[in-house]
N, C-alpha and C positions, 0 to 999 in steps of 0.2 A: 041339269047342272053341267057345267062345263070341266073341262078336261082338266084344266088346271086351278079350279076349284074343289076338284075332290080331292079327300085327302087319304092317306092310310094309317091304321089305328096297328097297334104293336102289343105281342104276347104278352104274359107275366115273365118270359124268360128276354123281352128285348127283341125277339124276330119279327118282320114288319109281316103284317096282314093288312094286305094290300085290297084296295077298294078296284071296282073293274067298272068302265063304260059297257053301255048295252053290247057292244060289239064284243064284249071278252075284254078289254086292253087293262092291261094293271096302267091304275092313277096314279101321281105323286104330287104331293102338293111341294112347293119349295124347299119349305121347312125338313121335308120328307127327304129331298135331294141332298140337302144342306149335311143333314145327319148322313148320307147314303154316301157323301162325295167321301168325309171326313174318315167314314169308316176303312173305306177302300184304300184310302192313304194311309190307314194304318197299317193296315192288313199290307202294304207292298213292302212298307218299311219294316217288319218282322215281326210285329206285336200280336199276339195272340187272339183269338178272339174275348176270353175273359179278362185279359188287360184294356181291350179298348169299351167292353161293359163298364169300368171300374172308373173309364175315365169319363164314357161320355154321361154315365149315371150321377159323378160326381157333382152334390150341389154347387158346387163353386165351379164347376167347367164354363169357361171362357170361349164364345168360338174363335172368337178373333185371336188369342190367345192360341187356340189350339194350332189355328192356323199359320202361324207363325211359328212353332214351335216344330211341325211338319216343316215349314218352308227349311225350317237352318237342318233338320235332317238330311233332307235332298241335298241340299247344299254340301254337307258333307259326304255323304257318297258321291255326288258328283264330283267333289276334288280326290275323293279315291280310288275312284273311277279311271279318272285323267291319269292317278301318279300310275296307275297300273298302267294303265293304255301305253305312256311314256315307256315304262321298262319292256311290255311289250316291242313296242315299236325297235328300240334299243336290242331287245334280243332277236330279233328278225335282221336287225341291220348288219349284227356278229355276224349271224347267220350267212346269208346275200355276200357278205365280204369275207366270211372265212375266217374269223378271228376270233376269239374269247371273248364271253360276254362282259362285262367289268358288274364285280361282285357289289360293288357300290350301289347301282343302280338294278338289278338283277330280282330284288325283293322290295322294290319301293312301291307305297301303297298297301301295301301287306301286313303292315304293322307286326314286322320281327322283331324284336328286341335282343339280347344276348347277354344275360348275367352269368350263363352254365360255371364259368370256372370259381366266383364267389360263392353263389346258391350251393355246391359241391362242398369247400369248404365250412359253409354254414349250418348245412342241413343235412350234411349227406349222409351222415348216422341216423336219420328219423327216417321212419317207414314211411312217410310222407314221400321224402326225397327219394326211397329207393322205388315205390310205386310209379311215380313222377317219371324217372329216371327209363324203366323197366315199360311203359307206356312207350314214352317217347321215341324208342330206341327202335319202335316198328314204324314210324311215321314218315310219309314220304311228301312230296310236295303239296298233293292234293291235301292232307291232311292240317299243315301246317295254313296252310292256304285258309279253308274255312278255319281253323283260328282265330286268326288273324285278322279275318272279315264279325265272328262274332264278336270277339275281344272290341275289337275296333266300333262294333255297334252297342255295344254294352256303354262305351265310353263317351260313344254319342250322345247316349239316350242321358245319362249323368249329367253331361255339362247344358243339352237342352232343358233338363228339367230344372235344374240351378238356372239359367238364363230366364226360366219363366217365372221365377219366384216360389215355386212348388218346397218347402219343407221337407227336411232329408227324413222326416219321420212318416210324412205322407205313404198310404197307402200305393198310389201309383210309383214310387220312387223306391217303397220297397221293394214292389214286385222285381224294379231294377237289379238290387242288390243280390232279388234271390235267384233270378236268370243269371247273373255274376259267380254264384255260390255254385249251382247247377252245371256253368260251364266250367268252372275248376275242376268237380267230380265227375264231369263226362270226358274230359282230355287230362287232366294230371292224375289227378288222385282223390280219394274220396275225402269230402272236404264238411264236416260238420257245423252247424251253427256256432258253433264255441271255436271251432279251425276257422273260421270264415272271420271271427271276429279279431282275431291274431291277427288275420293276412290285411285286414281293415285300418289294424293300427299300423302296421308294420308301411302302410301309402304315406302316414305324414311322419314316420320317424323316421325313412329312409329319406334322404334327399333328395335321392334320384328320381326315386316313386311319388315324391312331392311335387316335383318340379316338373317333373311330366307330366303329369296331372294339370298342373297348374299352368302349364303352357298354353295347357285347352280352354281355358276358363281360371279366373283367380277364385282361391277359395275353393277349386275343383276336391283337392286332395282331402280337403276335410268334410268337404260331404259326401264324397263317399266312402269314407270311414264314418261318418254318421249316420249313413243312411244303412251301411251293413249291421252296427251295433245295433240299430232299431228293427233292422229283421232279424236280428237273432236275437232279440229281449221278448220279439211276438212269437218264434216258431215254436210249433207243438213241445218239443222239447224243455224250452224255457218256460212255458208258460205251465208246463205240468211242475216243474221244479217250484 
């Protein structure tokens, strides 16, 4: 049989067991690649390996579909990529010329935003705000930095999953919301299914939070406020209540 007629057959868990020519060589058959290429593109882009089970096990998975939905990924980091590159470039140049960097350009790419003196007045009596607060107050560049790079891929993966037609109720969209959930309690504050579902409404009631959203994709801000209400109606929590 020829090399690229054998094929490889896959666990009960999804790991490939790979078929081998007399010589030892592990086979692939296309199909085998096809699945192999897709995974690796997920796996670069930050997804888990039990998020990319969930998608490629999904009956309804699309490759072409999936393909595209990787493409606008890259696409995005490559333009955040650039904007960093740019402030890079920009602070080298301060640098070389001896001058101050301009704060403008200084965090672009980074996806900072800056509500501290509102959020203060808002919330600044809930233990929320003072964890938050008390957190933040040791965080130095680097910190803010992956933030802003997961924040910013959280937001990605939202608006490509809305681009592909995926249901804010869907399984893979929730895992979104709950990597969402995840990184609030791992850099602000401890953020519960029922706190997650607040901060969910609080993207289409705020305007700002709307419209930022929505600038990424229309429609953006209400699914994912949809998509967080639906993982907090499945997590263990809720579903004991």
């Amino acid at each position: 049989m020829s090399r690229s007629a054998r094929s490889i057959t896959t666990t009960s868990s999804g790991c490939f067991r790979r078929a081998r020519s007399d010589a030892g060589y592990r086979l692939y058959s296309a199909a085998d690649l096809a699945r192999l290429q897709e995974i690796v593109v997920w796996r670069q882009l930050g997804f888990s390996l039990a998020e990319i089970r969930a998608l490629l096990d999904d009956p309804a998975h699309d490759r072409v579909l999936a393909l595209r939905r990787q493409r606008e990924l890259v696409d995005g980091q490559l333009e955040r990529l650039g904007a960093s590159a740019r402030a890079l470039d920009a602070a080298l140049a301060a640098h070389a010329n001896g001058t101050e960097p301009q704060e403008a350009t200084m965090f672009e790419g980074l996806g900072a935003t800056d509500y501290e003196d509102e959020a203060r007045e808002r919330w600044g009596d809930t233990d929320a705000y003072r964890e938050s607060a008390a957190r933040t107050a040791g965080y130095g560049e680097r910190e803010w930095r992956e933030i802003g790079t997961q924040s910013e891929q959280i937001t990605t993966d939202f608006a490509a999953a809305l681009a592909a037609g995926e249901p804010a109720t869907a399984e893979s969209v929730r895992a979104i919301a709950e990597r969402h959930r995840r990184h609030t309690s791992e850099w602000f504050y401890p953020c519960s299914p029922q706190l997650h579902r607040g901060l969910g409404e609080l993207y289409v009631a705020d305007p700002r939070f709307a419209a930022g959203f929505d600038r990424r994709r229309a429609g953006l801000a209400v699914y994912v406020r949809d998509a967080i209400v639906a993982n907090a109606d499945t997590s263990p929590a809720a579903v004991k209540s």
